[in-house]
Biopython code that builds the backbone (N, CA, C, O; Angstrom):
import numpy as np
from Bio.PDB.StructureBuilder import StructureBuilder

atoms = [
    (1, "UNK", "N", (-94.601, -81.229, 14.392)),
    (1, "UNK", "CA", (-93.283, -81.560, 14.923)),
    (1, "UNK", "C", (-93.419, -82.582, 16.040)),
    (1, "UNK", "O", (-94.403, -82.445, 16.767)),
    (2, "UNK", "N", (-92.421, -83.783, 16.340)),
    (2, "UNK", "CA", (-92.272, -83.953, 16.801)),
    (2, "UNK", "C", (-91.429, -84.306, 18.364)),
    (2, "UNK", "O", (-90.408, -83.619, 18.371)),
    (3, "UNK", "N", (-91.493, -84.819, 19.159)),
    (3, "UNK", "CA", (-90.918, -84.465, 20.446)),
    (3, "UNK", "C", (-89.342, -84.184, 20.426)),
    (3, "UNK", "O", (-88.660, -83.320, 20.977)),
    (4, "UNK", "N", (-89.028, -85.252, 19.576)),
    (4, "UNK", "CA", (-87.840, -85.344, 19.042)),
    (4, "UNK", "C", (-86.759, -84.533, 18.416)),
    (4, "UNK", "O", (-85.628, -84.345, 18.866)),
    (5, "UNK", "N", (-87.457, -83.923, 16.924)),
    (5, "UNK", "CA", (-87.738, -82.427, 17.017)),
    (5, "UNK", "C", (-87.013, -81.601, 17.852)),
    (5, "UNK", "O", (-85.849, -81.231, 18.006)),
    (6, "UNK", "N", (-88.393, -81.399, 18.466)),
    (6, "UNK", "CA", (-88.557, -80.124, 19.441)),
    (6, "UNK", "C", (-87.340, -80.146, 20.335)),
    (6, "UNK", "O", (-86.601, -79.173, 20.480)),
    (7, "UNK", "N", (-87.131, -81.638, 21.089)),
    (7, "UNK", "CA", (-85.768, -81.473, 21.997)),
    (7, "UNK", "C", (-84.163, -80.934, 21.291)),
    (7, "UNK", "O", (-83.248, -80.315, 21.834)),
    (8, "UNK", "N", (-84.329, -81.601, 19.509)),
    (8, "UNK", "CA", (-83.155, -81.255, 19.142)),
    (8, "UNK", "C", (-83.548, -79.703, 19.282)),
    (8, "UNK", "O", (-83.571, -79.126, 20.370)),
    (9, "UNK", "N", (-83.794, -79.217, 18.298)),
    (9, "UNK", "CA", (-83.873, -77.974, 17.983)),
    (9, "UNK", "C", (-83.635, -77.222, 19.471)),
    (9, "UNK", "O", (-82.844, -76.279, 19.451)),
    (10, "UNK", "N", (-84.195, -77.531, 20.635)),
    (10, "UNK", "CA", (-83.921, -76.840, 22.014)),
    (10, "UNK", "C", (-82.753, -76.810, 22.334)),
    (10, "UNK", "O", (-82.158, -75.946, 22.978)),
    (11, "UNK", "N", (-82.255, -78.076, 21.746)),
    (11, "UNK", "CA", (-80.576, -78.406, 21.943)),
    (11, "UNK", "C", (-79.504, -77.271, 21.302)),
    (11, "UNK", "O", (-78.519, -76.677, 21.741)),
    (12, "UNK", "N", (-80.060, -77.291, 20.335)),
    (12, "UNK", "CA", (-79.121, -76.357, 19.596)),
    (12, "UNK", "C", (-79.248, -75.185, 19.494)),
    (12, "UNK", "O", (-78.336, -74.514, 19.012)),
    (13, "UNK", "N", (-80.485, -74.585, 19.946)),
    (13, "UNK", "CA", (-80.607, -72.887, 20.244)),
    (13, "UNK", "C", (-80.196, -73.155, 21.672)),
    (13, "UNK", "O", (-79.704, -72.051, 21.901)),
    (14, "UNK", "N", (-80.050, -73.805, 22.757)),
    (14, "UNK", "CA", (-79.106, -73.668, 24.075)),
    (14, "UNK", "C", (-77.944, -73.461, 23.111)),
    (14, "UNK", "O", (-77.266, -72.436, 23.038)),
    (15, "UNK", "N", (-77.839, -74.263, 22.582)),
    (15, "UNK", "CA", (-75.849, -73.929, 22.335)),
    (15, "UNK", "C", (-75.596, -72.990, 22.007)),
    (15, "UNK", "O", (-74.696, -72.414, 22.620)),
    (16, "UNK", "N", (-76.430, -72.120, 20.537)),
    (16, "UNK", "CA", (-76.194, -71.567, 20.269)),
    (16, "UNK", "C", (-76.257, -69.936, 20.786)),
    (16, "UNK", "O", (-75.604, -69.004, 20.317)),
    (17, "UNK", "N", (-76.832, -69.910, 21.431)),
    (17, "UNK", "CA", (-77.601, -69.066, 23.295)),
    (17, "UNK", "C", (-76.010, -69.151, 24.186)),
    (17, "UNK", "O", (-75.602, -68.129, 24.739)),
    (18, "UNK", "N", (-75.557, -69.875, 24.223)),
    (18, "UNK", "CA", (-74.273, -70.243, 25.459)),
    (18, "UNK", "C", (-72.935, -69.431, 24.602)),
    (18, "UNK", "O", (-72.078, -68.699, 25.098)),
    (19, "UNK", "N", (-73.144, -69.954, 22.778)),
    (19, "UNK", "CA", (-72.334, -69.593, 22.246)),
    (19, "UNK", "C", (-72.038, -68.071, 22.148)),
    (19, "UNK", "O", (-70.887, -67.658, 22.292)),
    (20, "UNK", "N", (-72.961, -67.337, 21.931)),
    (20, "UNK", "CA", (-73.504, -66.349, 21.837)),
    (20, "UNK", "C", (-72.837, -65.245, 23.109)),
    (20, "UNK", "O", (-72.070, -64.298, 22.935)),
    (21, "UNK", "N", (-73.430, -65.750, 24.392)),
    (21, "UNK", "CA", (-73.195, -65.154, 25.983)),
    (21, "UNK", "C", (-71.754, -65.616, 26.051)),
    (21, "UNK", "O", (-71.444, -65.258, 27.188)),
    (22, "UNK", "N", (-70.898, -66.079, 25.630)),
    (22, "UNK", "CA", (-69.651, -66.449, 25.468)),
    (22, "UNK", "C", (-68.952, -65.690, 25.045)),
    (22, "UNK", "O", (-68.134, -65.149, 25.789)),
    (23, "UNK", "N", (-69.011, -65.431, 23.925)),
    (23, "UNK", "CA", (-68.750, -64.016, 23.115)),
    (23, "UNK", "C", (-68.736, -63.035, 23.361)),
    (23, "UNK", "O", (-67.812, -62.230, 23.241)),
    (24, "UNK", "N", (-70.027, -62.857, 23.863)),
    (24, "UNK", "CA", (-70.069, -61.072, 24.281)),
    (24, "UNK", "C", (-69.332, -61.019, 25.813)),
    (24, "UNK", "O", (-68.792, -59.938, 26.047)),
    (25, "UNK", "N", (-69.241, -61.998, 26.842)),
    (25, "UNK", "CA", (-68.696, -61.648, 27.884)),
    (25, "UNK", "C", (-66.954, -62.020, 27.504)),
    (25, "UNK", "O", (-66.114, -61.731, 28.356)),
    (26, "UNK", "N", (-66.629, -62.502, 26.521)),
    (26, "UNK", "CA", (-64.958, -63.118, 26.219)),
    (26, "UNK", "C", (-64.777, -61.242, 25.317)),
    (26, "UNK", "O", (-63.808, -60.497, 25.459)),
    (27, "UNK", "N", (-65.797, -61.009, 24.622)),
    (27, "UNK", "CA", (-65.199, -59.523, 24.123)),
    (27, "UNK", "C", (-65.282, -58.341, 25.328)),
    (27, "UNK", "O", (-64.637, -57.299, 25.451)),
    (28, "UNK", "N", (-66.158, -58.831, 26.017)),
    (28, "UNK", "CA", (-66.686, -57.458, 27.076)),
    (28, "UNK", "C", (-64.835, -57.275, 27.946)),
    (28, "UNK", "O", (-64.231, -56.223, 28.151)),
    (29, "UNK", "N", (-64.433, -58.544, 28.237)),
    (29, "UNK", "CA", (-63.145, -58.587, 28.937)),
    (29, "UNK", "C", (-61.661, -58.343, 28.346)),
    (29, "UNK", "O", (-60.625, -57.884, 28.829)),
    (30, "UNK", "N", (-62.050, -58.888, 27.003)),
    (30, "UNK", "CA", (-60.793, -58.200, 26.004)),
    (30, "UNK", "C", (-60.973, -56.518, 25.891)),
    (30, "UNK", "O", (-60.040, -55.717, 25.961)),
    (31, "UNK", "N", (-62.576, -56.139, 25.674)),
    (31, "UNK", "CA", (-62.313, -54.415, 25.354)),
    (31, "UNK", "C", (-61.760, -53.807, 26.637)),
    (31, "UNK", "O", (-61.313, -52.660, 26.634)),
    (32, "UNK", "N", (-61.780, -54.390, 27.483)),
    (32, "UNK", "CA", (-61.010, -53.761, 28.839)),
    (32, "UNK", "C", (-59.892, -53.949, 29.120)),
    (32, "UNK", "O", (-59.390, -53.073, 29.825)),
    (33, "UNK", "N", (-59.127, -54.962, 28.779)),
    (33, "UNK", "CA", (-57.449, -55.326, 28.569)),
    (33, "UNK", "C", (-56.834, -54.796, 27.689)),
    (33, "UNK", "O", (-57.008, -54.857, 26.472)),
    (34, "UNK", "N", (-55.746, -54.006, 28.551)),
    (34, "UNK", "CA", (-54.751, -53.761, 27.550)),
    (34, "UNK", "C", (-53.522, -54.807, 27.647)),
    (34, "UNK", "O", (-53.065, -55.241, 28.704)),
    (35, "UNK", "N", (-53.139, -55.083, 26.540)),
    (35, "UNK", "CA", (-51.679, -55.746, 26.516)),
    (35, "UNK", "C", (-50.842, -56.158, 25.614)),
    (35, "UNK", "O", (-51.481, -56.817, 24.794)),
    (36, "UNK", "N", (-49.693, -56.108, 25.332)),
    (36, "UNK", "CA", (-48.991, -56.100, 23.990)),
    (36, "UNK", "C", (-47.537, -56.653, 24.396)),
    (36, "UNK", "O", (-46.572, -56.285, 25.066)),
    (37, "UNK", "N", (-47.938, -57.758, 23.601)),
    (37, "UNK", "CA", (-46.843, -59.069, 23.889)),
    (37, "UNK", "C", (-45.533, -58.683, 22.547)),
    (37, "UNK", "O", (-45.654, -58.640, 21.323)),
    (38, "UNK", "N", (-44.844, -58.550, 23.061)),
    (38, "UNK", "CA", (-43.830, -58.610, 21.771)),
    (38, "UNK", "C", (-42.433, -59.400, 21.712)),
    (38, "UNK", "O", (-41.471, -59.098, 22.418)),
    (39, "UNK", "N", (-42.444, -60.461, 20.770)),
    (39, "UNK", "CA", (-41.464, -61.637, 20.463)),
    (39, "UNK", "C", (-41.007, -61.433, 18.965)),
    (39, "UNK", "O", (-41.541, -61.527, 17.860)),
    (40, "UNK", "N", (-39.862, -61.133, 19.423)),
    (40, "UNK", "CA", (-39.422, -61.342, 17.503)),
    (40, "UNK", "C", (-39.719, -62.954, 16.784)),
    (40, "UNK", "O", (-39.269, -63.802, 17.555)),
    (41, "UNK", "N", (-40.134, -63.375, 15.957)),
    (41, "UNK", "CA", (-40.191, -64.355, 15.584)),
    (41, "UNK", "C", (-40.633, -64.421, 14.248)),
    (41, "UNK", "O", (-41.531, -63.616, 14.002)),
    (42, "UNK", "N", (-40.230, -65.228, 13.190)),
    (42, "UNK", "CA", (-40.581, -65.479, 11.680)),
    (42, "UNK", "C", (-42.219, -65.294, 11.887)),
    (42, "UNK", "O", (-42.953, -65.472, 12.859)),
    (43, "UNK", "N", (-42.386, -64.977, 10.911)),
    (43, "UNK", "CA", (-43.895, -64.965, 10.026)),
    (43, "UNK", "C", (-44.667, -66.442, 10.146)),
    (43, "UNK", "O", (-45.729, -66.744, 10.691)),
    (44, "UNK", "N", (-43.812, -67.137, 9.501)),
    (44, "UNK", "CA", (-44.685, -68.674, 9.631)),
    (44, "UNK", "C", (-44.963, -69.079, 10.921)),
    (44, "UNK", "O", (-46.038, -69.613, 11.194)),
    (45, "UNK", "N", (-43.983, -68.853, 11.852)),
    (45, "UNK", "CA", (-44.211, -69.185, 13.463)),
    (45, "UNK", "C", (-45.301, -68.557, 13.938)),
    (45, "UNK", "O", (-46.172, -69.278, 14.425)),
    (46, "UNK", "N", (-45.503, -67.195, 13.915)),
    (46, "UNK", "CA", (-46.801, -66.652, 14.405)),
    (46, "UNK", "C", (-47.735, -67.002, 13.454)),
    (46, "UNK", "O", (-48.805, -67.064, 14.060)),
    (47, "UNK", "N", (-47.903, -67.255, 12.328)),
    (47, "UNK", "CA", (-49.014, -67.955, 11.840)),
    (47, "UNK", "C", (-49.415, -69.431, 12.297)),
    (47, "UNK", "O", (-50.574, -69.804, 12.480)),
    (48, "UNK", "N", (-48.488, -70.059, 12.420)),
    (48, "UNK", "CA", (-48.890, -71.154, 13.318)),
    (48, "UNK", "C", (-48.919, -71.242, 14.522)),
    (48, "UNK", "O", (-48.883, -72.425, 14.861)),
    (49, "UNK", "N", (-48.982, -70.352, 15.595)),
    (49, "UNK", "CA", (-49.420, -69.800, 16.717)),
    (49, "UNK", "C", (-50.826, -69.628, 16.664)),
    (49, "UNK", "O", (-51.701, -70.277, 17.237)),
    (50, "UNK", "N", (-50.921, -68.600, 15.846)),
    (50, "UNK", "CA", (-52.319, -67.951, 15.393)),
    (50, "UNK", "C", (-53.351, -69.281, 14.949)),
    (50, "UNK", "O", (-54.529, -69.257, 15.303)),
    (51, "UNK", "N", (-52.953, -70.112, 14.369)),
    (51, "UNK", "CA", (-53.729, -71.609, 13.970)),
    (51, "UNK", "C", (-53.904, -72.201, 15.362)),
    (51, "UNK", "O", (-54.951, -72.515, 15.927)),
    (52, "UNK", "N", (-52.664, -72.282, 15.781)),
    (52, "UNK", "CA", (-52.825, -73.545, 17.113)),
    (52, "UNK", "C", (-53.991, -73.027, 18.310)),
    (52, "UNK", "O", (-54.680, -73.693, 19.082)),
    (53, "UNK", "N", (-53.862, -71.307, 18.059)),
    (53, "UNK", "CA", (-55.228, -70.674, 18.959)),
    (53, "UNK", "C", (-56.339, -71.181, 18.529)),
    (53, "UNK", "O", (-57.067, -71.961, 19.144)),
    (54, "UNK", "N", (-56.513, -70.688, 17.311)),
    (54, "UNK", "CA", (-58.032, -70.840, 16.883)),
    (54, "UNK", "C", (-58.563, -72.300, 16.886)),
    (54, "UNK", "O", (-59.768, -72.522, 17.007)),
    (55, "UNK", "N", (-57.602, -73.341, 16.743)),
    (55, "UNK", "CA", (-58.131, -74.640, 17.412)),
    (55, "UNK", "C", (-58.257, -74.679, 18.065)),
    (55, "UNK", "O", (-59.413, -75.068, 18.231)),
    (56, "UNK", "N", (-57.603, -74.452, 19.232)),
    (56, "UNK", "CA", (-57.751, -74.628, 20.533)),
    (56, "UNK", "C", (-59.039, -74.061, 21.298)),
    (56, "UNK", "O", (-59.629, -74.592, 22.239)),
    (57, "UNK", "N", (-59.350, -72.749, 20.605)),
    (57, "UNK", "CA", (-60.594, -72.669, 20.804)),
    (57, "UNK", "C", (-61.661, -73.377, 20.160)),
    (57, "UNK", "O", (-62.658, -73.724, 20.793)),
    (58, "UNK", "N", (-61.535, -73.571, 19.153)),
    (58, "UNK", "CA", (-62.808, -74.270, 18.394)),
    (58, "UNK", "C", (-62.873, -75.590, 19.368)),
    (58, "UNK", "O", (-63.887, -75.992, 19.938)),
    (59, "UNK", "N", (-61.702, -76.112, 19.424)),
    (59, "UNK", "CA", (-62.085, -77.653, 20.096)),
    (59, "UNK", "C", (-62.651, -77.362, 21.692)),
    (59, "UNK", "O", (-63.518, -78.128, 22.112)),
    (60, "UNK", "N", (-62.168, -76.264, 22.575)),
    (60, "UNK", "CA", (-63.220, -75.927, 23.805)),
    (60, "UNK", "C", (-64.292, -75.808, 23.638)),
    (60, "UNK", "O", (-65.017, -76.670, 24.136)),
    (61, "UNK", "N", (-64.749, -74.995, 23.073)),
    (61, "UNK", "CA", (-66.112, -74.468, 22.491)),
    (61, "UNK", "C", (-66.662, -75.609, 22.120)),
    (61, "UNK", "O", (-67.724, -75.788, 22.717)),
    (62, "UNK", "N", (-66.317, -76.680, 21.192)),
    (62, "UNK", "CA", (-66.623, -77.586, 20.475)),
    (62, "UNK", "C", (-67.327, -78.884, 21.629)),
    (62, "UNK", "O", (-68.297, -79.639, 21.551)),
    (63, "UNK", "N", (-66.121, -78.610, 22.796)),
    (63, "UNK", "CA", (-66.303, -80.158, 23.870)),
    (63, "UNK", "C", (-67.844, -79.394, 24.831)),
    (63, "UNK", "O", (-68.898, -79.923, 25.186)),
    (64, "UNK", "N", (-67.395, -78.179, 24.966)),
    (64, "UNK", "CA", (-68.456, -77.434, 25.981)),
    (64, "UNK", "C", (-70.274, -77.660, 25.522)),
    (64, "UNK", "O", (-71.224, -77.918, 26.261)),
    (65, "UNK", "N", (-70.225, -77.400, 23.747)),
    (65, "UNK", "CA", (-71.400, -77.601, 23.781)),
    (65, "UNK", "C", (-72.083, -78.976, 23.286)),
    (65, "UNK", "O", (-73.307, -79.085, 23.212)),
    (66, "UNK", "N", (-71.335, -79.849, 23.007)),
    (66, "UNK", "CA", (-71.420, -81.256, 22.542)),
    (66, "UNK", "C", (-70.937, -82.105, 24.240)),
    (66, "UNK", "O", (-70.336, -83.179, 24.277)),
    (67, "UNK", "N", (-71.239, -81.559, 25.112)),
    (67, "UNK", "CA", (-70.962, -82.681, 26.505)),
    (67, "UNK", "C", (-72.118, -83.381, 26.337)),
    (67, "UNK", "O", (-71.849, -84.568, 26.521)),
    (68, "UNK", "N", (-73.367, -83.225, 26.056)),
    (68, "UNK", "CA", (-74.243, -84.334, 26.965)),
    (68, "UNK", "C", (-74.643, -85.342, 25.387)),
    (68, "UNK", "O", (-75.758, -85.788, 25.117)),
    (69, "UNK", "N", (-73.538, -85.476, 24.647)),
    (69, "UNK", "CA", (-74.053, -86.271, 23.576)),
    (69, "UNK", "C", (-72.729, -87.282, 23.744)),
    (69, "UNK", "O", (-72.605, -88.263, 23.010)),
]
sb = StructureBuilder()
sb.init_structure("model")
sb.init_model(0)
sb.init_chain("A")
sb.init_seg("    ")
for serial, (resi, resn, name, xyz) in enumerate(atoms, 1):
    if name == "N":
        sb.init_residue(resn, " ", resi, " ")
    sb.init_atom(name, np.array(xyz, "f"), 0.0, 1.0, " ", f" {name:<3s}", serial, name[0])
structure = sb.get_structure()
């Protein structure tokens, strides 16, 4: 292997290491919250709620571990 290599691969077990400790401390804080939001609203609306989250996270997550490129 080379150096090159070796730095990617370091690269991406950090991320995936950050990704990881992310998780367990983002669940450690949800299993301790209680809370229950309630809005009447159509089906399609909370499904596209539910979308606009999960981007929104993917694209944090996404900028957090792709900064130094």
């Amino acid at each position: 292997m080379n150096w090159e290599t070796r730095n990617e691969m370091k690269g991406r077990l950090s991320g995936l290491l950050l990704v990881i400790v992310a998780a367990v401390v983002v669940w450690y804080i949800l299993s301790r919250t209680y809370f229950v939001i309630w809005v009447p609203v159509p089906w399609w609306m909370f499904l596209l709620l539910i979308l606009v989250v999960i981007l929104a996270l993917y694209l944090a997550l996404d900028h957090l571990i792709n900064r130094t490129r």
